[in-house]
N, C-alpha and C positions, 0 to 999 in steps of 0.2 A: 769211168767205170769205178762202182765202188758196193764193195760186200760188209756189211757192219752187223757184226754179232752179238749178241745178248742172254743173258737167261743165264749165264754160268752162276755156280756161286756154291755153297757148304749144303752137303747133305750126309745123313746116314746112310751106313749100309744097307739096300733093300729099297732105297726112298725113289722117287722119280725126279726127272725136271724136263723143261722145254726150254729146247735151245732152237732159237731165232736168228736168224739169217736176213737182212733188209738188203734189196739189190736194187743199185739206182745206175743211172746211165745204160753203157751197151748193156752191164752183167746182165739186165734183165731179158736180154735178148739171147745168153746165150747159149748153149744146147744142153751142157752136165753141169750141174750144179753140187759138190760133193763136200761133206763131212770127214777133215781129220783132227789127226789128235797128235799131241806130240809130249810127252812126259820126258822130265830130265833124265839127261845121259841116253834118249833112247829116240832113233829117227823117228821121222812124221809117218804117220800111219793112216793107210785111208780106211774110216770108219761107213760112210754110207755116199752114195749117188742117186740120186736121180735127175733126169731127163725131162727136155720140154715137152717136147711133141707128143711123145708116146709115154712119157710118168713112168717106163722105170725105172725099177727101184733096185738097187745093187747091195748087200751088206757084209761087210769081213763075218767068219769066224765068229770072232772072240763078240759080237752083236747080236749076232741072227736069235732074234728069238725077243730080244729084249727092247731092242730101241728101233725105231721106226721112222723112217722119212717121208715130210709131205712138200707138195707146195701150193703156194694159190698163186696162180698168175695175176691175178685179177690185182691183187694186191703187192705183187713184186714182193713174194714171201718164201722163204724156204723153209721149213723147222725140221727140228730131230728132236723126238720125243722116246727121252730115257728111262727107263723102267727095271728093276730090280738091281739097280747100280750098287758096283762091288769097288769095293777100295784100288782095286788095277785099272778102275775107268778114269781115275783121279789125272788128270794131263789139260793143257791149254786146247781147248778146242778151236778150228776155222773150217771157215765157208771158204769155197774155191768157187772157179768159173773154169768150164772148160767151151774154147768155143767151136772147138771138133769132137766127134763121137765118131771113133774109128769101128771099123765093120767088128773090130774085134775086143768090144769094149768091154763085154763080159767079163773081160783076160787085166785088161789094163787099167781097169778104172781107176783102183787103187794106187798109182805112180802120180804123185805129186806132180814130176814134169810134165804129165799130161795136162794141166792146168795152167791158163794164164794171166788169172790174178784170183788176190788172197786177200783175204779180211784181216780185221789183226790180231783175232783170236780173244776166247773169254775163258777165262780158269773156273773149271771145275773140279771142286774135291770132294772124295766120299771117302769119310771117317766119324766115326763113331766119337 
């Protein structure tokens, strides 16, 4: 099982980027594939989910509106494309695997522990 991420890197305030998620072995088989972020001094945070079967799509808060999750199966892809990025989106971002979607996933998605394997994250900063 292996999640390998990409596309971090320096932006300004306002700017976009796409972050890329490649899943080989079981990952690609397995049901939540989810977007966190982890900034120093401060826990990991779940940024975005989505789902095989049924593509959806789950997003915090501090996202909705701006950044966007896809995936192509076809290509064992997952992305999260970020838009109007503010200096607090600045954190290591990673791709998870979750290989259960509990009936209550709306609720939980965002718990790390629900996930059973990790990428090894790509730094992204937004500063001017």
């Amino acid at each position: 099982v292996q999640l390998v991420e990409s596309g971090g890197g320096l932006v300004q305030p306002g700017g976009s980027l796409r972050l890329s998620c490649a899943l080989s072995g079981f990952a690609k088989e397995y049901i939540g594939i989810g977007w966190f972020r982890q900034a120093p001094g401060k826990e990991r945070e779940g940024v975005s989910c989505i789902t095989r079967n049924d593509h959806l799509e789950y997003y915090s808060n501090s996202v909705m509106g701006r950044f966007t999750i896809s995936r192509d199966d076809a290509e064992n892809m997952v992305y999260l494309q970020m838009n109007s990025l503010r200096p607090e989106d600045t954190a290591v971002y990673y791709c998870a695997a979750a290989g259960i979607v509990s009936p209550d996933w709306e609720s939980v998605w965002g718990r790390p522990r629900n996930y059973d394997y990790w990428g090894q994250g790509t730094q992204v900063t937004v500063s001017s």
